[in-house]
C-alpha positions in Angstrom: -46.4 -71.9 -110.4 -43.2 -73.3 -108.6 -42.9 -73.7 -105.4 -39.9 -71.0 -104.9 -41.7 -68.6 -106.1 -45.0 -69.6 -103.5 -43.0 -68.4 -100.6 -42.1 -65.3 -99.6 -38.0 -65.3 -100.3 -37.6 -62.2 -98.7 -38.4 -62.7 -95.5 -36.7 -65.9 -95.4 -33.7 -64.2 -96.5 -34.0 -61.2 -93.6 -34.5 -64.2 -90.7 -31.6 -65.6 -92.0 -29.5 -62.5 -92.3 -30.3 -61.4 -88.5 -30.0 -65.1 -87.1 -26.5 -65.0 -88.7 -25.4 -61.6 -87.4 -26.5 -62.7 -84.0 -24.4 -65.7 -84.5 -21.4 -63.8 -85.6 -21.5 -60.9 -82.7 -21.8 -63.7 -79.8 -18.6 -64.9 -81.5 -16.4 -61.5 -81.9 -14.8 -62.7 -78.7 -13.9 -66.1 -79.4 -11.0 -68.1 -81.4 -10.2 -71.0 -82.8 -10.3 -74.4 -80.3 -7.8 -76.1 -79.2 -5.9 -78.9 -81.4 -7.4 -81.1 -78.2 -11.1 -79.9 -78.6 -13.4 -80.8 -81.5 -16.8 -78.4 -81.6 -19.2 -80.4 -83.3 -22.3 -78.3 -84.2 -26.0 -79.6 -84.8 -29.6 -78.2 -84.8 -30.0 -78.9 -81.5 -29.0 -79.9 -78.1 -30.2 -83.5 -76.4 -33.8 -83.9 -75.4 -32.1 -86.6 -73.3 -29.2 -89.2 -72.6 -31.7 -91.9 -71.3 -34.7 -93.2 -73.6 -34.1 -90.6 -76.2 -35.8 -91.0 -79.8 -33.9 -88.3 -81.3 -31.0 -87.3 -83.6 -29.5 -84.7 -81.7 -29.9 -86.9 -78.7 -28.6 -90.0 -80.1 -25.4 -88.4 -81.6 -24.2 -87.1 -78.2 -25.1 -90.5 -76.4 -23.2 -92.7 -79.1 -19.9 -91.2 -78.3 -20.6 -92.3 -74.2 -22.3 -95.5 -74.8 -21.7 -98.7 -76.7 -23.9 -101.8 -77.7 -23.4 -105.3 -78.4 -23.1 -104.6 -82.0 -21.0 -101.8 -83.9 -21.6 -100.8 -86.9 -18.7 -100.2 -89.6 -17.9 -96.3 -89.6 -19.6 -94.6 -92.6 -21.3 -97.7 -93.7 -23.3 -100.4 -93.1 -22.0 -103.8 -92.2 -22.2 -105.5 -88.9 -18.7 -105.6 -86.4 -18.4 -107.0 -82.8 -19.2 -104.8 -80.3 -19.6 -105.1 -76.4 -20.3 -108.6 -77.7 -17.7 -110.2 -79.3 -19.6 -113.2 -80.9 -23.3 -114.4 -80.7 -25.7 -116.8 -82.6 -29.3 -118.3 -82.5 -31.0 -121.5 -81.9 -32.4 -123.1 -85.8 -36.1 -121.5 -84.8 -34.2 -117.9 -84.1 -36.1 -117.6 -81.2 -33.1 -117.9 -78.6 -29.9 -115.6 -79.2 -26.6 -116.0 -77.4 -24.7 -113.1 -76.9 -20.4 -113.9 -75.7 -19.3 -110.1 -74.2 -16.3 -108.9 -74.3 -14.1 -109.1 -71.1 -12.3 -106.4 -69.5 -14.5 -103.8 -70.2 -15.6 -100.7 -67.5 -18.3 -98.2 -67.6 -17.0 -94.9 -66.4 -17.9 -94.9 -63.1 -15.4 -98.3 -63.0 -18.1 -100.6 -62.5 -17.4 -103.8 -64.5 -19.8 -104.4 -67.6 -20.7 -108.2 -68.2 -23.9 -110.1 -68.8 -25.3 -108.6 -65.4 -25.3 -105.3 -67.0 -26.6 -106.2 -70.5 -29.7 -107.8 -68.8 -30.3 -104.7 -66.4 -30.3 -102.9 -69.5 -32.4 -105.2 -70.9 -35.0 -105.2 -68.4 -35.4 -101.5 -68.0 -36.0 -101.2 -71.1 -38.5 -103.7 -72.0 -40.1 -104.2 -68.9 -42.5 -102.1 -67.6 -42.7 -103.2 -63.8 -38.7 -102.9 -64.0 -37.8 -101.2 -60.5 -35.0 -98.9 -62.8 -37.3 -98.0 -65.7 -38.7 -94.9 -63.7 -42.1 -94.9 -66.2 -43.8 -93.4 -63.4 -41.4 -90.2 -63.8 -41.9 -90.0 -67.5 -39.6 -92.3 -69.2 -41.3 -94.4 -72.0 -38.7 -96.0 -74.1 -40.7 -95.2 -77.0 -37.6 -96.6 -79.1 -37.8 -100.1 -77.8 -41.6 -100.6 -78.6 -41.3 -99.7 -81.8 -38.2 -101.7 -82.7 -39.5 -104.6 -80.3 -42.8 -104.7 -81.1 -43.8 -103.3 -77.5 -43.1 -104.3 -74.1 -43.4 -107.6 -71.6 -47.1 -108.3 -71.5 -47.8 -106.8 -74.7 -49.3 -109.3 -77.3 -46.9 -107.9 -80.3 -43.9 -108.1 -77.5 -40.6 -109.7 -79.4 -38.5 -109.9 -76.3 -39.7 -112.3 -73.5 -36.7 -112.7 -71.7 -33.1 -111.6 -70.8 -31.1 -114.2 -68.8 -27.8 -114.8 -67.4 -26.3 -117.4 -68.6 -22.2 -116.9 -67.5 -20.4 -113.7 -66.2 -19.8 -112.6 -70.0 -22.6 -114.8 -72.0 -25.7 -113.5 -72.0 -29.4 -115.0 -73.5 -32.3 -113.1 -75.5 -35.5 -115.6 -75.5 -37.9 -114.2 -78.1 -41.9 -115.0 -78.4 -40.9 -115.1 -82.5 -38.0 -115.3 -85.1 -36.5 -112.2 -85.6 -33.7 -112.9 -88.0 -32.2 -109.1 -87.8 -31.4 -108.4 -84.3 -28.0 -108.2 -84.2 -28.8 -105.2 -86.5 -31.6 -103.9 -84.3 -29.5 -104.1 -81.4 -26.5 -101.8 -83.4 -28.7 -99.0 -83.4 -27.9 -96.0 -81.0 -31.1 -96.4 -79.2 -29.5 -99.4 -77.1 -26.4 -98.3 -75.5 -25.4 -99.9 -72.5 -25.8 -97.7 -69.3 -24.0 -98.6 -65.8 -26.3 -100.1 -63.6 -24.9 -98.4 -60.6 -25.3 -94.8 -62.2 -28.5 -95.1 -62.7 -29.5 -96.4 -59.4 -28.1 -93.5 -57.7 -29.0 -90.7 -60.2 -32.9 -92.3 -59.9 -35.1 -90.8 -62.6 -32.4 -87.4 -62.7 -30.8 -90.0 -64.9 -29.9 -88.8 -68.1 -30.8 -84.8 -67.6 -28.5 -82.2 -67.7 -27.3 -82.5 -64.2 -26.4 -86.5 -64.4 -25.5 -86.8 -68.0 -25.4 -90.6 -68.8 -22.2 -93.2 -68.0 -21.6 -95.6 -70.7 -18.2 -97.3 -71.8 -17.5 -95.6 -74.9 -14.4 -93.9 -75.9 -16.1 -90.5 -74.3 -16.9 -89.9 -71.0 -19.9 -87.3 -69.8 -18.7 -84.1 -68.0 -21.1 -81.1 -68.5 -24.3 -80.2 -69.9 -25.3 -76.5 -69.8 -28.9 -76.4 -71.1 -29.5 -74.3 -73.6 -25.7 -74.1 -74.2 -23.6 -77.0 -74.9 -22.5 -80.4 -73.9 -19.2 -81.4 -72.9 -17.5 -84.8 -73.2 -13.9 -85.7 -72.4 -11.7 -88.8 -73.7 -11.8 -91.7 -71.8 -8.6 -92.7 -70.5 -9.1 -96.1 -69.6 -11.2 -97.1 -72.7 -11.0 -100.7 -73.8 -10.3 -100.1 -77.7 -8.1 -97.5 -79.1 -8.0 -94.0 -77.7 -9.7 -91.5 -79.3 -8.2 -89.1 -81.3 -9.1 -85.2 -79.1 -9.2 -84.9 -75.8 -12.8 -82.8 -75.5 -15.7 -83.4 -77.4 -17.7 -80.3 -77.7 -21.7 -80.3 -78.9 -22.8 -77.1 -79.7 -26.9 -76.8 -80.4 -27.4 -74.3 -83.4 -30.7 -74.0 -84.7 -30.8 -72.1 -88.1 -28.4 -74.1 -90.7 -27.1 -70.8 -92.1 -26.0 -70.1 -88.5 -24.0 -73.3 -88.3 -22.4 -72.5 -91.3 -21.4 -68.9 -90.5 -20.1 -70.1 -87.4 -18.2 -73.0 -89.4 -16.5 -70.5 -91.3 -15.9 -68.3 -88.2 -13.6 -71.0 -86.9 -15.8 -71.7 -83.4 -17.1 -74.8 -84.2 -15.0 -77.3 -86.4 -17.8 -79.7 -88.3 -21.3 -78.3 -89.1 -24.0 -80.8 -89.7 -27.4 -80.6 -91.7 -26.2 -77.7 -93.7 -28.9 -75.9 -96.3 -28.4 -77.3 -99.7 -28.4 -73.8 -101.1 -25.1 -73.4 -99.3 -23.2 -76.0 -100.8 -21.2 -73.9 -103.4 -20.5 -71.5 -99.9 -18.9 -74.5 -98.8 -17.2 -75.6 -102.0 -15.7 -72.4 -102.9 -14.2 -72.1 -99.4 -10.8 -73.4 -99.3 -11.1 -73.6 -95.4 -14.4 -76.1 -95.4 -14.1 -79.6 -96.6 -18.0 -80.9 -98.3 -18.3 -85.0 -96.2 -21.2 -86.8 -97.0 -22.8 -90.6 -96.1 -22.3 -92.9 -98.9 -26.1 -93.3 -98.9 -29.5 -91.3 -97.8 -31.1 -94.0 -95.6 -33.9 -91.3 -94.7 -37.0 -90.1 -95.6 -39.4 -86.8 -94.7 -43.1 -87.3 -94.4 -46.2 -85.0 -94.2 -48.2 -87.2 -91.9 -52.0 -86.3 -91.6 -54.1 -87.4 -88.2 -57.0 -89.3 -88.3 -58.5 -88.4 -84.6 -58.7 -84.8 -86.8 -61.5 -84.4 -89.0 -61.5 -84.2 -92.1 -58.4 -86.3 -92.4 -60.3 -88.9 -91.6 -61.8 -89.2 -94.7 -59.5 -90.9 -97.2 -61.0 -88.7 -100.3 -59.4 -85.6 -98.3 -55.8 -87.3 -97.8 -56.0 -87.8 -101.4 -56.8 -84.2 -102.0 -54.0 -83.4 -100.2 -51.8 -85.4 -101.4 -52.7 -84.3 -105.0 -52.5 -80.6 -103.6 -49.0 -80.0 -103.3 -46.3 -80.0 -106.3 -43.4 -82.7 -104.5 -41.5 -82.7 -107.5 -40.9 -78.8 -106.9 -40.8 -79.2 -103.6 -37.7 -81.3 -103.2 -36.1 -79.0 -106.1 -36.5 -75.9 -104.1 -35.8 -77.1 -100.9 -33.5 -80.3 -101.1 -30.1 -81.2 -102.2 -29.1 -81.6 -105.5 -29.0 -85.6 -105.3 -32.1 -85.1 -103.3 -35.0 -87.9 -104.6 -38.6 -87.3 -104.7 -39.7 -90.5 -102.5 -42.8 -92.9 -103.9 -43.2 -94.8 -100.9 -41.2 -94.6 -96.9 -38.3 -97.0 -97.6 -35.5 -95.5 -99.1 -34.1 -96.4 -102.6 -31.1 -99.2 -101.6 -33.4 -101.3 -98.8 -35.2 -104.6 -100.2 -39.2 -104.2 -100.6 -39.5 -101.0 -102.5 -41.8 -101.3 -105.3 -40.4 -99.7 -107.9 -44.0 -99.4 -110.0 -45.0 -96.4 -107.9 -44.4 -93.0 -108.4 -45.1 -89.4 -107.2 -48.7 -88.8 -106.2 -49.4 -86.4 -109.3 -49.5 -82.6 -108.7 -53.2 -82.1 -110.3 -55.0 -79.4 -108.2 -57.8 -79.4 -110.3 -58.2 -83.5 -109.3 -57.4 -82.2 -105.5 -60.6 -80.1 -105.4 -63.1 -82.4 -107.3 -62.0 -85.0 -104.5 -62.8 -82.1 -102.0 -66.0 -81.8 -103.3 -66.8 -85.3 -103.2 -65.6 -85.5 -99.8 -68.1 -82.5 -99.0 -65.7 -79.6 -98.3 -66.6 -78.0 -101.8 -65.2 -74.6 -100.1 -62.2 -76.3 -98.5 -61.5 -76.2 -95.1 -59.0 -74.5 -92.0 -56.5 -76.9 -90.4 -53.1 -76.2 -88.6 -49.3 -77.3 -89.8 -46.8 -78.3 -87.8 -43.8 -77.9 -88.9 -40.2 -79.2 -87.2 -38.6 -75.7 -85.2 -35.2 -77.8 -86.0 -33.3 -78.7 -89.5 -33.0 -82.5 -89.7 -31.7 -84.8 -92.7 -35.0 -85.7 -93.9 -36.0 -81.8 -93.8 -33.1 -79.2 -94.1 -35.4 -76.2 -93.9 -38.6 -77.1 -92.4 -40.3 -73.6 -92.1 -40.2 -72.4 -95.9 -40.6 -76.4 -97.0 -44.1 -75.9 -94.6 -45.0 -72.6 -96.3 -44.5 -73.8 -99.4 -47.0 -76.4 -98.6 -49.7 -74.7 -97.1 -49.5 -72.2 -100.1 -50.3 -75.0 -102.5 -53.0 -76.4 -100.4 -54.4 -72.7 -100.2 -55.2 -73.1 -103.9 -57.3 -75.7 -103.6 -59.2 -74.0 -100.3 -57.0 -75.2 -97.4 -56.5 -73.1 -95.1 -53.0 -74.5 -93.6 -52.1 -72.3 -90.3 -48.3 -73.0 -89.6 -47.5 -74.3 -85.6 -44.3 -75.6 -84.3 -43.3 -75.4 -80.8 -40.0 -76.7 -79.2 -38.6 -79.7 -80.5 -38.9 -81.7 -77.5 -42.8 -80.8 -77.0 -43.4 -81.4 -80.7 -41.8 -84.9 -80.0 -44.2 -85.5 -77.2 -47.0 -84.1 -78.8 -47.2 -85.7 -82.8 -48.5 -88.8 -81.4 -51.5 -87.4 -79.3 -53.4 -86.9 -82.2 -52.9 -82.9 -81.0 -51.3 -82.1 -84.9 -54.0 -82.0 -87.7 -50.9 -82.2 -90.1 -47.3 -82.5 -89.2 -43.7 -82.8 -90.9 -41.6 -85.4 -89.2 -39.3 -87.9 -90.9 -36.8 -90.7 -90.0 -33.4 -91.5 -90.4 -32.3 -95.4 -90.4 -31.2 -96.9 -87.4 -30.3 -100.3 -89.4 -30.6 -100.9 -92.7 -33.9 -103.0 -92.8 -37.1 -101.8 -94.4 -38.6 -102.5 -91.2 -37.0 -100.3 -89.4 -39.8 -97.5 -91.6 -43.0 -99.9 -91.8 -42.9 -100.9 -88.8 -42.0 -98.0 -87.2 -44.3 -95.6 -89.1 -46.9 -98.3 -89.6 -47.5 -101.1 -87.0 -50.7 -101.8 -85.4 -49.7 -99.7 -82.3 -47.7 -97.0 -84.4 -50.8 -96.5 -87.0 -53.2 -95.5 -84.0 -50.8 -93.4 -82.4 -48.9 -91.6 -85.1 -51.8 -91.2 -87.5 -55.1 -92.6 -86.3 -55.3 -94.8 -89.2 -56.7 -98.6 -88.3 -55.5 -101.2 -90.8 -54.9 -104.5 -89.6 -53.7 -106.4 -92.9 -50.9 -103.9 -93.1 -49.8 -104.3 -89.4 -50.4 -108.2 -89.8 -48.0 -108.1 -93.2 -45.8 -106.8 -91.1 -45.8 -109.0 -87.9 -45.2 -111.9 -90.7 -42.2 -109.7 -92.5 -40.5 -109.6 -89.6 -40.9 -113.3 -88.9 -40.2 -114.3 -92.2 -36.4 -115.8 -92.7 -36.9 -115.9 -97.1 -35.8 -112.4 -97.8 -37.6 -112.7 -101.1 -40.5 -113.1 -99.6 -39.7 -110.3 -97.1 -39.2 -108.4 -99.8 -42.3 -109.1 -101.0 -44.7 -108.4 -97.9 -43.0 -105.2 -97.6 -43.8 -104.3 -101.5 -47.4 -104.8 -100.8 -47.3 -102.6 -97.6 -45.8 -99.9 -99.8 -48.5 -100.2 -102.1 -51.5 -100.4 -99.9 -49.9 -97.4 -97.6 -49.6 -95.3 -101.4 -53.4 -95.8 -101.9 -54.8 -95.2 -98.6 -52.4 -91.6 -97.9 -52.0 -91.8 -93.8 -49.3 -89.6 -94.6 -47.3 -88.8 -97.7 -43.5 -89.4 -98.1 -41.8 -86.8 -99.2 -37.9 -87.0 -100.2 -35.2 -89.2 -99.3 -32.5 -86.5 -99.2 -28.0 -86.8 -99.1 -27.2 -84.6 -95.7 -24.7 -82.0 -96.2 -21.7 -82.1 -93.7 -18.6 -79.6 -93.6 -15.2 -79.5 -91.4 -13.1 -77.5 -91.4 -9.1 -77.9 -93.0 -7.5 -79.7 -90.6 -9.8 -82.3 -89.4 -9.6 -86.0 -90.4 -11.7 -88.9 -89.7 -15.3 -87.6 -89.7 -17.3 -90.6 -91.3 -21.0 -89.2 -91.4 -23.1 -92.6 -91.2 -26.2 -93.9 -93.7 -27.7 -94.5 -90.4 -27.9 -91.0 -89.1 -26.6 -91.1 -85.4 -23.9 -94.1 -85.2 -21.3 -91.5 -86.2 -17.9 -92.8 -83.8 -16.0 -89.4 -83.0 -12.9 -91.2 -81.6 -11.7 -91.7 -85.2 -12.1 -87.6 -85.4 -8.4 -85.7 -85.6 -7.7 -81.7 -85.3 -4.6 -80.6 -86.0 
């Protein structure tokens, strides 16, 4: 039996109904924005504008703040940034960074090397004065790209040093051939030294904002509400194209597109793919997508919960659920069923694997081997917001804890608020969770080594496998991209037999704007999407 037919469509359909007209009334009062103010609309508000691992987060802060390295609009490719030129030593351990001159965070503080190594030190050192870890902040971000913090044996980044007002210096413990690409992501935007020292740890909440020196400055934040950003008048590059930038946090896809149509917001993001054809047939909505899906959902099942520690019971699971029906119900069109966590376009896919097999009658003789001939009762979390990688993460959750019902498990479905869930997937407090990842560069280690270093694997899953986190330490260190691509294979292949979680689909995000606005570039990378090139007439 298909997977559509497993949940209960009706339901669905009534939530969606009364989330829309609840959408629709709050709006009877409201027009169309200004030509000067773009309403951009997203499943959710920031968690944060200071350490933040999230979408929602990291789209709002990319418009404030800039990094060394930009990333081409809509694509891929590498440009100069806040640093104009850089290059290594022939080990790749030392990087020099030339800045660009005459540039000003918004507060008019000047930004030069000073400013990239505060930045720097905050976030990889934990005894930094600015770092304010005591009042919560973890820059979860940088140890996973980084390979930790100073101190810690995996640590990539030794040291940042001044070497001239606009040259700065990275010294690395090893070769890390792709950091200018790590250092493009929208995790590492540079913050103004002096804002932070007088916001303290109120740094990046609601009532500081952050101050960057992008083409945006910060001017409100109503929690719960919206966010509020205004042109920057004395930006360094070209001015951007509206005078307000408006985020708007709208949980329920269906919502976002109702409201699309409505006129009070003008681009909808993470739309349902059932709604496409809504969109198509609308001769006020405009269908923008990536050129590529650099993203992948998982079902990721922790260890420190038993029986997940046993790998006869991943397996089960895995051979539980239907994925192929799955990501035909509940994914795009162009939507595919993912073999393994890096997406189809990135070096070290093996292309040998496929689908774990939907064979329920497999899932409960490996049940029975495991001893839970009966099954058993678990919890699933499930996101409470629509993300790229998982555009309807309730029904997607139902439909999997109805499969696994068949087979005598006894899935209860949990979420809680997104930035609690955030907090809490890595506690080991989730038996089984839905979470997934959207590229911050395009490297297949930004997903193995994010979802499965040494430190990652204990956290995120439980799991203990050293060869796979030392394949990876050697990936990363490895400057034969052949041979790259070959340690990251092997991870693929080792991670498909031993199921610490299960990749679902790698899935094309659908975007809408409305007529009348130009220059939305929706990114392969999720986040790094520039709204200064953004236009309303």
């Amino acid at each position: 039996m298909g997977a559509t037919r497993r949940v209960d469509q009706c339901n669905i359909l009534e939530v969606k109904v009364k989330r829309v007209v609840a959408a629709l009334t709050a709006l009877l009062a409201l027009g169309s924005g200004s030509a000067q103010t773009l309403v951009f609309g997203q499943s959710g508000l920031p968690v944060s504008m200071n350490a933040a691992t999230d979408g929602n987060s990291l789209t709002v802060m990319y418009q404030v703040l800039e990094n060394l390295v930009f990333v081409e609009p809509g694509g891929t490719e590498l440009m100069p940034g806040l640093a104009t030129a850089w290059e290594s030593n022939d080990e790749g351990t030392v990087w020099t960074f030339t800045l660009r001159e005459g540039v000003t965070f918004h507060d008019g503080t000047p930004f030069n090397a000073e400013a990239a190594k505060f930045n720097f030190d905050r976030w990889n050192d934990p005894e930094f004065e600015f770092g304010f870890r005591d009042e919560g902040a973890t820059y979860e971000a940088w140890g996973y790209v980084f390979g930790g913090f100073l101190g810690d044996e995996a640590a990539v980044l030794s040291e940042a040093n001044v070497i001239g007002e606009y040259t700065l210096e990275l010294v690395l413990t090893r070769p890390m051939g792709f950091l200018p690409a790590a250092l493009s992501s929208s995790y590492f935007g540079m913050h103004s030294p002096a804002a932070i020292r007088e916001a303290g740890a109120d740094y990046g909440t609601p009532t500081v904002g952050a101050v960057g020196t992008g083409p945006f400055r910060f001017v409100e934040w109503v929690d719960g509400s919206q966010v509020t950003l205004e042109r920057f008048e004395d930006y360094w590059g070209d001015a951007a194209g509206v005078e307000r930038l408006v985020f708007r946090g709208i949980e329920d896809p269906t919502a976002r597109l109702a409201e699309l149509q409505a006129g009070s917001i003008d681009i909808a993001v993470n739309l349902s793919p059932d709604d496409r054809a809504t969109v198509e047939n609308d001769p006020n909505l405009e269908v923008v997508t990536a050129e590529s899906n650099l993203n992948v959902g998982y079902l990721a099942m922790h260890q420190a919960n038993e029986p997940f520690d046993d790998p006869l019971v991943r397996q089960a699971v895995a051979h539980a659920i239907d994925w192929n029906e799955i990501v035909a119900a509940f994914f795009g069109e162009d939507a595919v069923v993912a073999t393994q966590f890096v997406p189809p376009g990135l070096i070290g896919r093996d292309e040998s694997l496929e689908p774990y097999a939907y064979d329920p009658e497999r899932a409960r003789e490996l049940l029975a081997e495991a001893g839970y001939e009966g099954g058993f009762a678990t919890e699933l979390w499930y996101m409470p917001v629509s993300r790229p990688y998982f555009p309807a993460p309730e029904p997607i959750a139902a439909a999997m804890a109805s499969y696994l019902a068949d087979v005598g498990i006894q899935a209860s479905l949990m979420t809680q608020d997104w930035g609690t869930y955030l907090d809490s997937y890595q506690t080991g407090a989730f038996p089984m969770y839905m979470l997934g990842w959207s590229a911050d560069f395009a490297d297949p280690d930004n997903f193995l080594y994010t979802f499965f270093s040494a430190a990652q694997q204990q956290s995120d899953l439980g799991w203990n496998d050293p060869e796979v986190a030392q394949m990876l330490e050697e990936a990363r260190q490895e400057p034969d991209e052949e041979v790259r691509a070959q340690l990251y294979a092997e991870v693929n292949r080792r991670v498909h037999e031993a199921v610490p979680s299960i990749p679902v689909a790698h899935n094309p995000v659908l975007n809408a704007v409305r007529a009348g606005v130009e220059g939305f570039m929706p990114s392969p990378l999720g986040s790094t999407v520039p709204f200064s090139t953004v236009t309303k007439d």
